[in-house]
KEKOLPA-607473 format. One record per atom (N, C-alpha, C): x, y, z. Coordinates in pm, whole numbers, padded with zeros to 5 digits, always signed. Example, Ala and Ser with C-alpha at 12.3 -4.5 7.8 and 13.67 -1.06 7.14 Angstrom:
2
+01319-00569+00780 +01230-00450+00780 +01320-00330+00780 +01285-00225+00708 +01367-00106+00714 +01290+00003+00787 
***
This chain:
379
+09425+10363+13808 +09456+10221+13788 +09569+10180+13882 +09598+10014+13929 +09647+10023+14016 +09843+10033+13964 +09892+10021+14058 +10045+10049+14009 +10050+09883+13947 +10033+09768+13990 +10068+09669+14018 +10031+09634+13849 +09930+09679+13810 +09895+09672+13632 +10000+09739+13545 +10036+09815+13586 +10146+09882+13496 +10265+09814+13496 +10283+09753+13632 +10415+09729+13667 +10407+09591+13576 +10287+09521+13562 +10299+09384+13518 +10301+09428+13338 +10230+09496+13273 +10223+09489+13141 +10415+09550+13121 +10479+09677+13206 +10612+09656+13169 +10689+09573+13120 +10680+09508+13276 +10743+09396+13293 +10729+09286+13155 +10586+09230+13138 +10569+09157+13037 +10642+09222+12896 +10633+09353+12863 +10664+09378+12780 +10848+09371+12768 +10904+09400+12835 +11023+09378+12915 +11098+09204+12855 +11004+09143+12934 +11035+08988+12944 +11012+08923+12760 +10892+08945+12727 +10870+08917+12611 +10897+08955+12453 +10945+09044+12455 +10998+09167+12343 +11108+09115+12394 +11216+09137+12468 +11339+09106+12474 +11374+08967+12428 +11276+08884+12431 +11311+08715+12404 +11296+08685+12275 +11193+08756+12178 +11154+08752+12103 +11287+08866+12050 +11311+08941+12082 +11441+09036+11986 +11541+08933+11948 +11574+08884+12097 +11700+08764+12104 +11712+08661+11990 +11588+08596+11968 +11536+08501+11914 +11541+08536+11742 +11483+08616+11678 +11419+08682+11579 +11582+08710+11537 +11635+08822+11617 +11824+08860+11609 +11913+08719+11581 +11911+08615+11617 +11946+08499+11629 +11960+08394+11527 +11838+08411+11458 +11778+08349+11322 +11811+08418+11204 +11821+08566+11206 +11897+08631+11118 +12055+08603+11129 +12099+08657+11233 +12231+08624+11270 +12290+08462+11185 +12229+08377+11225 +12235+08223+11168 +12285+08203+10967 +12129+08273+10944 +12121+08225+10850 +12217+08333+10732 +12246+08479+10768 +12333+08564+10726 +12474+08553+10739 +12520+08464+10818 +12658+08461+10896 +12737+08391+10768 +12803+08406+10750 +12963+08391+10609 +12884+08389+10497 +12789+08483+10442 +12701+08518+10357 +12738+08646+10242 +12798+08628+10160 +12859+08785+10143 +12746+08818+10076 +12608+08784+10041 +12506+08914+10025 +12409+08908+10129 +12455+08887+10289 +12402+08896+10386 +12331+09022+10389 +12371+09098+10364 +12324+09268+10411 +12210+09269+10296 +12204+09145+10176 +12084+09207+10103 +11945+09191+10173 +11906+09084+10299 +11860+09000+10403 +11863+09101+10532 +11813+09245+10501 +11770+09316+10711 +11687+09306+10710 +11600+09237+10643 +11463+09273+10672 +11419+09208+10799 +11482+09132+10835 +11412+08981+10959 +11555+09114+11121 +11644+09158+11037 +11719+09261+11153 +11656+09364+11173 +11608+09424+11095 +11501+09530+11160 +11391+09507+11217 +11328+09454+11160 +11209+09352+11252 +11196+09325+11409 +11347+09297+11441 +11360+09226+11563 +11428+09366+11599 +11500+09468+11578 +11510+09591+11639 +11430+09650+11666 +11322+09627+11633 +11115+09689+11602 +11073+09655+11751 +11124+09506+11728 +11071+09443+11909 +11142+09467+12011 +11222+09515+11998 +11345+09594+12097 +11255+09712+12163 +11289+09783+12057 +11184+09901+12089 +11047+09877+12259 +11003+09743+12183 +10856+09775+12245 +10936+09757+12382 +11059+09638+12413 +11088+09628+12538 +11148+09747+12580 +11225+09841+12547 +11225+09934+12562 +11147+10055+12615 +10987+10028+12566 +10879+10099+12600 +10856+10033+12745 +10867+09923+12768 +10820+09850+12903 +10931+09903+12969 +11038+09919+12973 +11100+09964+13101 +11020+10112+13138 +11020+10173+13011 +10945+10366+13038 +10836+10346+13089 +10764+10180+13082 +10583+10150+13201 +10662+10124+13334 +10732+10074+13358 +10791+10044+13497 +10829+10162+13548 +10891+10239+13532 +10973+10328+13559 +10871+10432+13592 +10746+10444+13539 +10656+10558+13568 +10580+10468+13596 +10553+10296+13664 +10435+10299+13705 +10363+10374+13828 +10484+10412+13931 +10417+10477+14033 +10336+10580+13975 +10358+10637+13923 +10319+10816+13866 +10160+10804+13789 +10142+10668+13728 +10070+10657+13613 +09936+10607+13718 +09988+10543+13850 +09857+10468+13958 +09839+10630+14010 +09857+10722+14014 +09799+10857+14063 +09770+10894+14015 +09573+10935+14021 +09496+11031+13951 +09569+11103+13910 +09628+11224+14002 +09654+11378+13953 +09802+11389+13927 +09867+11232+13875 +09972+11276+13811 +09961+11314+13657 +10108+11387+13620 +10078+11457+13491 +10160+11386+13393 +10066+11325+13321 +10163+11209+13220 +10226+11236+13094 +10226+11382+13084 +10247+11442+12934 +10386+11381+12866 +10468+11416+12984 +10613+11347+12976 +10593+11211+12934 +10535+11086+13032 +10527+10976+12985 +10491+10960+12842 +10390+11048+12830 +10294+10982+12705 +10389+11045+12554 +10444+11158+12580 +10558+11198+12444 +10652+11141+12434 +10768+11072+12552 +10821+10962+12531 +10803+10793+12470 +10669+10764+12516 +10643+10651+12441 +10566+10666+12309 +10523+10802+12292 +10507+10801+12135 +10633+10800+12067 +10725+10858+12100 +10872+10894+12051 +10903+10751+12000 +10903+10631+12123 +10946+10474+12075 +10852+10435+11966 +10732+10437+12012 +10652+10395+11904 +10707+10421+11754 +10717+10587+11687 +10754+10613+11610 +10890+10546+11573 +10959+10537+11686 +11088+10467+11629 +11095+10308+11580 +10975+10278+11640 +10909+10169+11588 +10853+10102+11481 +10787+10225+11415 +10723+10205+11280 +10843+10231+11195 +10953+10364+11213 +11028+10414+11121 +11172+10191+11089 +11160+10134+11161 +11207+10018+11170 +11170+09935+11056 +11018+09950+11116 +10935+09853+10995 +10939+09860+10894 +10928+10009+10871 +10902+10059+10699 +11032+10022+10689 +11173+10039+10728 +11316+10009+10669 +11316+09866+10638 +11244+09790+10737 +11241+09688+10708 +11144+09581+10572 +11087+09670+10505 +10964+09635+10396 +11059+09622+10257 +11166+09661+10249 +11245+09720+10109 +11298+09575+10081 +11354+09514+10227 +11439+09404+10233 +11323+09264+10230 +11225+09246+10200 +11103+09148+10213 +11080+09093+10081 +11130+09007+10019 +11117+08907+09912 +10989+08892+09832 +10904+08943+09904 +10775+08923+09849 +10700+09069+09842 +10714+09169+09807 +10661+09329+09791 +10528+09335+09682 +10406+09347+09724 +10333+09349+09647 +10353+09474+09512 +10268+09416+09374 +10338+09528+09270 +10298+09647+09302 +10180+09696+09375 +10084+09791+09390 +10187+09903+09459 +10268+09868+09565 +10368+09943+09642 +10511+09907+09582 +10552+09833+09518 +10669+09812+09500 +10731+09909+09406 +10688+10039+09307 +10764+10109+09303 +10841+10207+09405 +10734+10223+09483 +10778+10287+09619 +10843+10231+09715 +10843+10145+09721 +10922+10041+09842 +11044+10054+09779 +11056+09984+09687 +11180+09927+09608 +11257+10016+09558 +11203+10141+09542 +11263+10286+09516 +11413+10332+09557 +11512+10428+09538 +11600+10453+09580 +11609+10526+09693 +11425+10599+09704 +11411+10739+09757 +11337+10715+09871 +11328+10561+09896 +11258+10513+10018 +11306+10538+10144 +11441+10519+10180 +11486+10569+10263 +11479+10629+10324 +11486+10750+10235 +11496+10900+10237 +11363+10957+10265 +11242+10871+10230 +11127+10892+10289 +11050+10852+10451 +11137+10740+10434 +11147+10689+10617 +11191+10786+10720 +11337+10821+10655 +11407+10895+10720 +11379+10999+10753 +11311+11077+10650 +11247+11246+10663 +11115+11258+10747 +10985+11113+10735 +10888+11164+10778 +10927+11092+10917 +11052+11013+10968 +11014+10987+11128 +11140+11129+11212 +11195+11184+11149 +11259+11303+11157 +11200+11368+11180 +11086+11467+11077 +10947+11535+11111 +10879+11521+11237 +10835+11354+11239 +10715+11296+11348 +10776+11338+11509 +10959+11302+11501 +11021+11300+11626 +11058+11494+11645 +11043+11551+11593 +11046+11717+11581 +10946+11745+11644 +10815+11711+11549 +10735+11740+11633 +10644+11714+11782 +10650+11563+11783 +10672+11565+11915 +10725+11620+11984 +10832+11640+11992 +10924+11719+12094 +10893+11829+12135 +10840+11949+11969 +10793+12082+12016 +10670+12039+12095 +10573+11924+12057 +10478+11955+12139 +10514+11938+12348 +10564+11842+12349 +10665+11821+12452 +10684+11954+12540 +10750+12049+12438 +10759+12160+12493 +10729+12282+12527 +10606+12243+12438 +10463+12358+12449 +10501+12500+12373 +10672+12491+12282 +10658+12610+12250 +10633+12670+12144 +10595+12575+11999 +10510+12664+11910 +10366+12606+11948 +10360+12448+11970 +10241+12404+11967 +10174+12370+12127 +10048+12356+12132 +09962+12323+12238 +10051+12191+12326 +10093+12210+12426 +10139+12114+12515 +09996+12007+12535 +09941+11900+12492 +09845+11848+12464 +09861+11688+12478 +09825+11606+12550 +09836+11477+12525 +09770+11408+12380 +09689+11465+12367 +09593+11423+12232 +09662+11445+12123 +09696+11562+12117 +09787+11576+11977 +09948+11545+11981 +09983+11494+12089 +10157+11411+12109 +10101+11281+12053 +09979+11188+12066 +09938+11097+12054 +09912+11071+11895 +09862+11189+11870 +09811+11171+11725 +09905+11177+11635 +10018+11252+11653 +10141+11200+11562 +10183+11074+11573 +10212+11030+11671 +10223+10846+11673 +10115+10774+11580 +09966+10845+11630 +09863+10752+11495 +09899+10742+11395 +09914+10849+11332 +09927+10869+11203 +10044+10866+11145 +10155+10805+11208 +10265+10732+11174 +10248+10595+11190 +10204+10548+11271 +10132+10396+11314 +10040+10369+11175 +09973+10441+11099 +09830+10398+11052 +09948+10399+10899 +10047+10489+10870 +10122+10496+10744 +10200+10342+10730 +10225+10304+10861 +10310+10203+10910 +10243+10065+10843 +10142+10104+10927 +10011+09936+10890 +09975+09935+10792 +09983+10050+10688 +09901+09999+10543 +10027+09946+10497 +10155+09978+10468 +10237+09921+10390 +10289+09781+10440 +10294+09793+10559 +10328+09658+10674 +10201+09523+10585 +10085+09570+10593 +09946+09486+10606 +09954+09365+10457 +09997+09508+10343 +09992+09437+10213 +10125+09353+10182 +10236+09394+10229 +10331+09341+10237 +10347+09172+10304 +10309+09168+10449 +10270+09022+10510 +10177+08951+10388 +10065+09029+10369 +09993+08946+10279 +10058+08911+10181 +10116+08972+10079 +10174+08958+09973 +10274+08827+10029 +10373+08828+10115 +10501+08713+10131 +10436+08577+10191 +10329+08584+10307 +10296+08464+10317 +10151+08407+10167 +10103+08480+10113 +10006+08408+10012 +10098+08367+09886 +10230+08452+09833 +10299+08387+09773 +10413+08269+09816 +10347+08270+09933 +10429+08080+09952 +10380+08026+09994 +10215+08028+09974 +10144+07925+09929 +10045+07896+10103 +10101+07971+10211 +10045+08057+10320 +09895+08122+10356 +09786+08094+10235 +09705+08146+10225 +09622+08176+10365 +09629+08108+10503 +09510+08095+10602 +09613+08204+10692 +09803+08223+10697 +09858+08307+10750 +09796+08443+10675 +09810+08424+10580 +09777+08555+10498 +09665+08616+10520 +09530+08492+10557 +09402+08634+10618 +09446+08653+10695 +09528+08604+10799 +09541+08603+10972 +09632+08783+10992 +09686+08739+10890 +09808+08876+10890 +09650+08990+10893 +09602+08973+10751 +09538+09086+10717 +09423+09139+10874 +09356+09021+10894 +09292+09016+11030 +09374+09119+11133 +09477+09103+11174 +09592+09151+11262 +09616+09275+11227 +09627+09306+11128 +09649+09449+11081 +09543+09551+11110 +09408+09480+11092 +09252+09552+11107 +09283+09560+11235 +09325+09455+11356 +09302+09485+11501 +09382+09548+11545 +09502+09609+11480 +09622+09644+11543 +09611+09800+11533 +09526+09838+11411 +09518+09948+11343 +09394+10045+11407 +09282+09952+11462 +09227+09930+11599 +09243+09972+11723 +09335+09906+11765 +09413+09930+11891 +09486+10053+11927 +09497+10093+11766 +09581+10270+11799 +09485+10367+11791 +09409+10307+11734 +09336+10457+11755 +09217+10459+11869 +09187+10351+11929 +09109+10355+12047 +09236+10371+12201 +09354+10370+12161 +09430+10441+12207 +09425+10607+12292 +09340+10650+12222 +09345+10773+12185 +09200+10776+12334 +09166+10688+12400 +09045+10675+12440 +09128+10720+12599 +09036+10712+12693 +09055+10758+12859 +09095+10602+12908 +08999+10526+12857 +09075+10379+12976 +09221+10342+12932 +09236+10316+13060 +09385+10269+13091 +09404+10107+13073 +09258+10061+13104 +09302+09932+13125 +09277+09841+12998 +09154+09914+12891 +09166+09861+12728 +09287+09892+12726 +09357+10031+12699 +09508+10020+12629 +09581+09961+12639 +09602+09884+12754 +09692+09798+12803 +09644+09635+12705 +09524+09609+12782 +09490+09480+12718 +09520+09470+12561 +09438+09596+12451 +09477+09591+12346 +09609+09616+12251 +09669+09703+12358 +09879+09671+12315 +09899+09543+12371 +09867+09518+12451 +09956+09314+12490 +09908+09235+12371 +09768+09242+12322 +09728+09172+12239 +09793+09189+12075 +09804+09350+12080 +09833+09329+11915 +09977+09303+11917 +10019+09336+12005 +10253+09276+11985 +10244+09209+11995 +10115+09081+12077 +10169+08938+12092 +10145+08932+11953 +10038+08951+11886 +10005+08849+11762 +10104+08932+11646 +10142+09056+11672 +10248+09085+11562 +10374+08976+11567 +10399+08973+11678 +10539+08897+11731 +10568+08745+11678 +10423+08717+11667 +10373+08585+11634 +10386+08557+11504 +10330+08680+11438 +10296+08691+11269 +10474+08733+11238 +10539+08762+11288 +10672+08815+11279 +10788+08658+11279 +10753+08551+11358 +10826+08454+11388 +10788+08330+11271 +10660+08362+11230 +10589+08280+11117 +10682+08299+11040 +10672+08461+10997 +10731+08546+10804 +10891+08499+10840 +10938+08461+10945 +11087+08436+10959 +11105+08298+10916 +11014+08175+10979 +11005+08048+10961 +10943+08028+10843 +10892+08103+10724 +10845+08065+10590 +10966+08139+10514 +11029+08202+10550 +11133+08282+10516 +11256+08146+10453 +11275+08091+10593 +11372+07976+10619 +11337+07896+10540 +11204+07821+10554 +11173+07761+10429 +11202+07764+10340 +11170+07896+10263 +11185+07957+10093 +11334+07952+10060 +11455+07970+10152 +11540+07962+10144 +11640+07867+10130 +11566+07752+10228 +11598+07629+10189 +11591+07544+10072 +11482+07574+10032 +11391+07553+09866 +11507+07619+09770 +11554+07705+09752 +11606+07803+09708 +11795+07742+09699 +11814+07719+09807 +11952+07642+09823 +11934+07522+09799 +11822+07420+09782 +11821+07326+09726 +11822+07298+09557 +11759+07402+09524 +11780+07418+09371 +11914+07505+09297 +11998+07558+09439 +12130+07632+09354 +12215+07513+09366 +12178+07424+09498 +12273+07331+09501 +12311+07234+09361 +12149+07262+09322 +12158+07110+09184 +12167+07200+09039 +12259+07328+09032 +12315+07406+08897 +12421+07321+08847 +12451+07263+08958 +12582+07165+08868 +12503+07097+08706 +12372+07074+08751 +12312+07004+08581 +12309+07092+08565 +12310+07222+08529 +12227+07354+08449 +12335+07349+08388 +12255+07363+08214 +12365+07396+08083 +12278+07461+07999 +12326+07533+07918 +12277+07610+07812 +12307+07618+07682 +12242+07626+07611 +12302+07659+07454 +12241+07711+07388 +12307+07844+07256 +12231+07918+07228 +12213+07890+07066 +12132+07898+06970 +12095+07888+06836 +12004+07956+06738 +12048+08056+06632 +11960+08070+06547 +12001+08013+06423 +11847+08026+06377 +11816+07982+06229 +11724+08044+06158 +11673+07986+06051 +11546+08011+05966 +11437+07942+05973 +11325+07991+05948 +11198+07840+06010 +11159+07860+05830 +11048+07773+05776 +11011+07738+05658 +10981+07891+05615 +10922+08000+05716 +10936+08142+05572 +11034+08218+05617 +11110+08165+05635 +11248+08279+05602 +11246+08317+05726 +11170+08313+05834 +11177+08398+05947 +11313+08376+06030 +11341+08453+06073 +11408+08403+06197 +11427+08454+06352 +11497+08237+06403 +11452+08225+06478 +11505+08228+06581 +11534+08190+06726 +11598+08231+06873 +11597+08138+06938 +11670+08043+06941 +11653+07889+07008 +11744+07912+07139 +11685+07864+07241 +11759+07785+07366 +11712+07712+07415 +11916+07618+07390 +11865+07504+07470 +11873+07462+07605 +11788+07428+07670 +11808+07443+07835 +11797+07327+07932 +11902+07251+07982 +11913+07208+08026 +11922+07205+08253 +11765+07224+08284 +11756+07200+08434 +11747+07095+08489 +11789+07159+08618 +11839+07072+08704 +11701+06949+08779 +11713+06833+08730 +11622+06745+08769 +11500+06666+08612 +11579+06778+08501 +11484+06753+08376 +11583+06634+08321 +11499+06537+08235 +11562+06442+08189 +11651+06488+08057 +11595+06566+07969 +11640+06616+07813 +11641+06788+07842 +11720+06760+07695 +11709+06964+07692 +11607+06978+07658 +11551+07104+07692 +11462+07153+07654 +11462+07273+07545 +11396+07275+07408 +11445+07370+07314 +11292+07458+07329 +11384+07567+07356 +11264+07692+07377 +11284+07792+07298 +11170+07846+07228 +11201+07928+07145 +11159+08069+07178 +11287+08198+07153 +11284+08340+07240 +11249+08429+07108 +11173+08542+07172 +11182+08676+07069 +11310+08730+07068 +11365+08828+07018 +11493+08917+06968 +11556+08927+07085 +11471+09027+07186 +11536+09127+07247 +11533+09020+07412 +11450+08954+07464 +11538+08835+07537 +11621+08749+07527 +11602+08728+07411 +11726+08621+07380 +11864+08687+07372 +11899+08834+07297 +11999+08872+07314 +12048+08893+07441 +11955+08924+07527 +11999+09001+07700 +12062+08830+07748 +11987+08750+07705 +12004+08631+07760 +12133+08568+07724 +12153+08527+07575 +12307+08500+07461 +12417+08624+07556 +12393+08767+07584 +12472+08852+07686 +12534+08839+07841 +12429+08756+07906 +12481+08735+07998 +12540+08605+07988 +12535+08512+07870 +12577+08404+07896 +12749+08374+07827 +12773+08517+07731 +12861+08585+07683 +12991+08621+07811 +12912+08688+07823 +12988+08783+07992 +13036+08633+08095 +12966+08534+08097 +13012+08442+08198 +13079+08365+08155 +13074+08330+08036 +13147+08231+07999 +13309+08304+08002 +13338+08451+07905 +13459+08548+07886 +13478+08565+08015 +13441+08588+08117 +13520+08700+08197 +13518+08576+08357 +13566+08479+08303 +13588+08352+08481 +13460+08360+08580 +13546+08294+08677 +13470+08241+08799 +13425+08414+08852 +13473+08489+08843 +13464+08634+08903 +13355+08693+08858 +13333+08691+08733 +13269+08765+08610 +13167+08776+08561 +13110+08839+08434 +12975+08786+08425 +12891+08848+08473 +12949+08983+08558 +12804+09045+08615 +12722+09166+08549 +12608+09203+08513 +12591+09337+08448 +12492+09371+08509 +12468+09535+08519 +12452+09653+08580 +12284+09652+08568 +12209+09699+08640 +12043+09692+08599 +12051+09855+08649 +11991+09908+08544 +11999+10055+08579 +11904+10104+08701 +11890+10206+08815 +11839+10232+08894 +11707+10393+08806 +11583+10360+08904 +11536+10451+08809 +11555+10588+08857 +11660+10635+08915 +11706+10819+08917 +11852+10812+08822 +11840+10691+08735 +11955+10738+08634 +11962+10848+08610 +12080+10927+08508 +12074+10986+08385 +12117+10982+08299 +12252+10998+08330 +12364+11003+08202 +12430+10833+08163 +12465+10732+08260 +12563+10650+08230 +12466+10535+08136 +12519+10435+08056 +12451+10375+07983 +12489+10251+08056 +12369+10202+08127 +12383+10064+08180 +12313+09937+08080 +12383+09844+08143 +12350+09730+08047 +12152+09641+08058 +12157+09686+08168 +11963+09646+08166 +11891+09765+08225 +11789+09796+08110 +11662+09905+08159 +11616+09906+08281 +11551+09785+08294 +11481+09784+08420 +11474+09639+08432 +11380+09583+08566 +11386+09433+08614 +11270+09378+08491 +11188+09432+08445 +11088+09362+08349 +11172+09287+08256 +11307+09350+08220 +11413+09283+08063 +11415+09116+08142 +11425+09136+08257 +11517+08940+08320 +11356+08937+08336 +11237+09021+08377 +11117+08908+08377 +11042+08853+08232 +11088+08936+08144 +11051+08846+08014 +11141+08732+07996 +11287+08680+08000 +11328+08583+07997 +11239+08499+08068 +11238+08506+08236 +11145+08410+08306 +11022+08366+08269 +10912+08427+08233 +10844+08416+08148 +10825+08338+08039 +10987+08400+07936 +10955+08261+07805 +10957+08146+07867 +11079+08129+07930 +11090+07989+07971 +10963+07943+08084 +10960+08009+08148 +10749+07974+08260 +10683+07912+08166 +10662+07974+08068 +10562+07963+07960 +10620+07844+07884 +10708+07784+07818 +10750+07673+07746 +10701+07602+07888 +10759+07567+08028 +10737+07471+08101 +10654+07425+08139 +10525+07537+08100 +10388+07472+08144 +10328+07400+08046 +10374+07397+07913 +10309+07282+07844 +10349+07177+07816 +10485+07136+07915 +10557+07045+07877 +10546+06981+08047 +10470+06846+08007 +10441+06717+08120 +10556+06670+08161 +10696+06650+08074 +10795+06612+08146 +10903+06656+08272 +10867+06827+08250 +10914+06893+08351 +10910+06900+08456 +11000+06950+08586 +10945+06971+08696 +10876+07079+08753 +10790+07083+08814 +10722+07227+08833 +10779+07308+08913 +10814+07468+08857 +10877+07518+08906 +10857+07681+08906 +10822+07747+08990 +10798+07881+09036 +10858+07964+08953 +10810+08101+08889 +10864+08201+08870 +10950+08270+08915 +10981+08291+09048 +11096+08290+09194 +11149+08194+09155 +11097+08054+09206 +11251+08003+09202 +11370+07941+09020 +11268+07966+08960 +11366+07979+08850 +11467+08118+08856 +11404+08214+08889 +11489+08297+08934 +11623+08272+08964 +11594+08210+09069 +11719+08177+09177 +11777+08072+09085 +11770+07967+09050 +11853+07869+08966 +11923+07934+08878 +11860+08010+08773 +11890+08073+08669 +12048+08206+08686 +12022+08306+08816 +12016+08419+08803 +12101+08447+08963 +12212+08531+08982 +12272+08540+09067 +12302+08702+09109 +12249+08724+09248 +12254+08842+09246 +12380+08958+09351 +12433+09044+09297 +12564+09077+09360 +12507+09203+09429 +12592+09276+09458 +12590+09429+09499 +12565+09514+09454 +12455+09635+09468 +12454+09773+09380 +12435+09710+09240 +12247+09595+09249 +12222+09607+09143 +12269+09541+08982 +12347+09439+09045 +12424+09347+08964 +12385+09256+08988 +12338+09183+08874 +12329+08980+08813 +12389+08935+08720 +12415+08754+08750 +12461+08749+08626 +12431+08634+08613 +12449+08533+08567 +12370+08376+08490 +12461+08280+08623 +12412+08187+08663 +12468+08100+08736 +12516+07986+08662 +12465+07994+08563 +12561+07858+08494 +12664+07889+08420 +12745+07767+08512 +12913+07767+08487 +13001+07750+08371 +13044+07834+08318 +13081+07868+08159 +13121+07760+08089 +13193+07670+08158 +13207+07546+08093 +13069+07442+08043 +12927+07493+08120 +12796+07438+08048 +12778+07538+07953 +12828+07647+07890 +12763+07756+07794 +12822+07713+07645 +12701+07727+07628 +12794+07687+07418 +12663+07794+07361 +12774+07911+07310 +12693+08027+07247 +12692+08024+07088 +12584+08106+07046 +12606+08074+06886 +12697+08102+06812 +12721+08033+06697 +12815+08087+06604 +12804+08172+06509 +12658+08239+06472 +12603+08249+06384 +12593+08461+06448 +12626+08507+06342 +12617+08612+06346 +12460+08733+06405 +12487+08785+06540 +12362+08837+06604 +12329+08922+06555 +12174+08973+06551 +12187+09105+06525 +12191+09208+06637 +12206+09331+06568 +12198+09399+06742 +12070+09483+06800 +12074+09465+06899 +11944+09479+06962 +11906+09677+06996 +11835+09712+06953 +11755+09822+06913 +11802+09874+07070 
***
């Protein structure tokens, strides 16, 4: 192939990955900047370190295009180095899936895990080992095919969790035609690596320009629906100033009893009296306890991680705050006067999230009026 092809897909890769890092780096940078739970938000920074990478790979096409336009040069070197980026490529992505707002449930124990990391970390550790020995021909076959095939099969681990993930963040914001497009992209990208594995020089080329452009593309979208959601999101913390609460039990006509809150959101004309089972309403009367006692500072409690053991934290797991959301989801949909409002973003109105696993109620203790009436305690 001629030099002048190599030299141009570098180059492009070079020119375009770098603008797109800049860009992508830029928009994070923006919207993280005097943020103190900025760092909960890498997901859009790794992303754009992902596209670094590829420009990165384009200087290693320039740099060997002479070598790569000669039949009887020996590309083993080239080709274990740019698997090496590649891998450093995917190991990006996956870091970057933990931090993505939208994690489908199917993967999200694993994503969301403590031990994810540690799984990134170990299998692109492994992937970059072994390359290397193969590199060096000295336990394993010095082989272009099998330097290659560790990149696949880090690439192919990459795209299934990558694939459901896009789908999952753009169809939950309402994204549905991005969302085949993603899934589409994933089939061709997933494609592209393994016909990789083929003798032409000049498909590989065409089909890597093609799948980074449209990743890059699908990458600048999930950033700009990102911004969106966020805006949405700061528009409804902005209007907590109405958010008030109040908490009440009683007896209903058989003796039962009952779990009243009253809830006052932001944009609703009246309170709204919703009625809770035991064990949300206490978590709920708790955090609204904690904010009101302990100031502007305060108020935050612990959601246990699941490699606990010994310490006794104040919430099991995230299901305890999704049954609150829930009752109240559920009262709002049969009530015409309300405004319609997402499971997420009640979230966010409701619910404020700190460091290492800490929330606590966003409404300001001076809206809290808790019961007077003696609780029971919760099992």
């Amino acid at each position: 192939m001629s030099e002048q092809l190599h030299l141009f897909y570098g180059y492009w890769q070079i020119a375009i990955c770098s603008f797109a890092f800049l860009a992508l780096f830029s928009i994070w940078q923006h919207i993280t900047k005097g943020n103190d739970q900025g760092q909960r938000d890498l997901g859009l920074f790794w992303l754009s370190v992902a596209i670094l990478v590829w420009a990165l790979s384009g200087a290693l096409e320039v740099y060997y295009a002479a070598g790569l336009a000669d039949p009887n040069f020996d590309s083993t070197q080239y080709e274990g180095l740019k698997s090496m980026l590649s891998i450093f490529n995917s190991a990006f992505i996956l870091l970057a899936l933990p931090r993505f707002r939208h994690v489908p449930k199917v993967i999200r124990p694993v994503v969301r895990s403590e031990s994810w990391r540690w799984l990134v970390i170990s299998t692109f550790g492994f992937s970059i080992v072994l390359t290397l020995l193969m590199l060096s021909g000295v336990i394993i076959p010095k082989r272009i095919t099998l330097i290659s095939s560790v990149d696949l099969i880090y690439a192919i681990f990459t795209l299934f969790f990558l694939g459901l993930t896009l789908w999952a963040s753009f169809e939950r914001r309402g994204l549905t035609i991005l969302a085949y497009l993603a899934g589409i992209s994933i089939a061709f990208t997933l494609a592209a690596q393994v016909l990789k594995l083929g003798d032409s020089d000049f498909l590989k080329i065409l089909l890597n320009t093609t799948f980074k452009t449209i990743l890059i593309v699908l990458f600048f979208a999930l950033a700009l629906s990102w911004v969106e959601e966020l805006g949405k999101s700061a528009r409804s913390i902005l209007s907590t100033r109405n958010l008030a609460i109040q908490f009440s039990t009683g007896r209903n006509h058989q003796n039962r009893r009952e779990y009243i809150v009253h809830l006052q959101l932001p944009e609703a004309q009246d309170w709204e009296r919703i009625y809770f089972t035991a064990k949300p309403f206490l978590l709920l009367h708790r955090f609204a306890e904690k904010r009101k006692t302990e100031g502007i500072d305060g108020g935050w409690l612990e959601i246990q991680p699941k490699t606990a053991v010994k310490k006794d934290y104040d919430i099991k797991d995230y299901n305890e705050i999704g049954r609150i959301l829930d009752t109240i989801c559920s009262h709002m949909s049969k009530s015409d006067s309300l405004p319609t409002i997402s499971k997420g973003d009640l979230k966010e109105i409701l619910f404020e999230y700190g460091k290492s696993r800490r929330i606590r109620l966003r409404v300001q203790a001076e809206h809290i009026e808790l019961t007077s009436h003696t609780l029971p305690v919760s099992s």
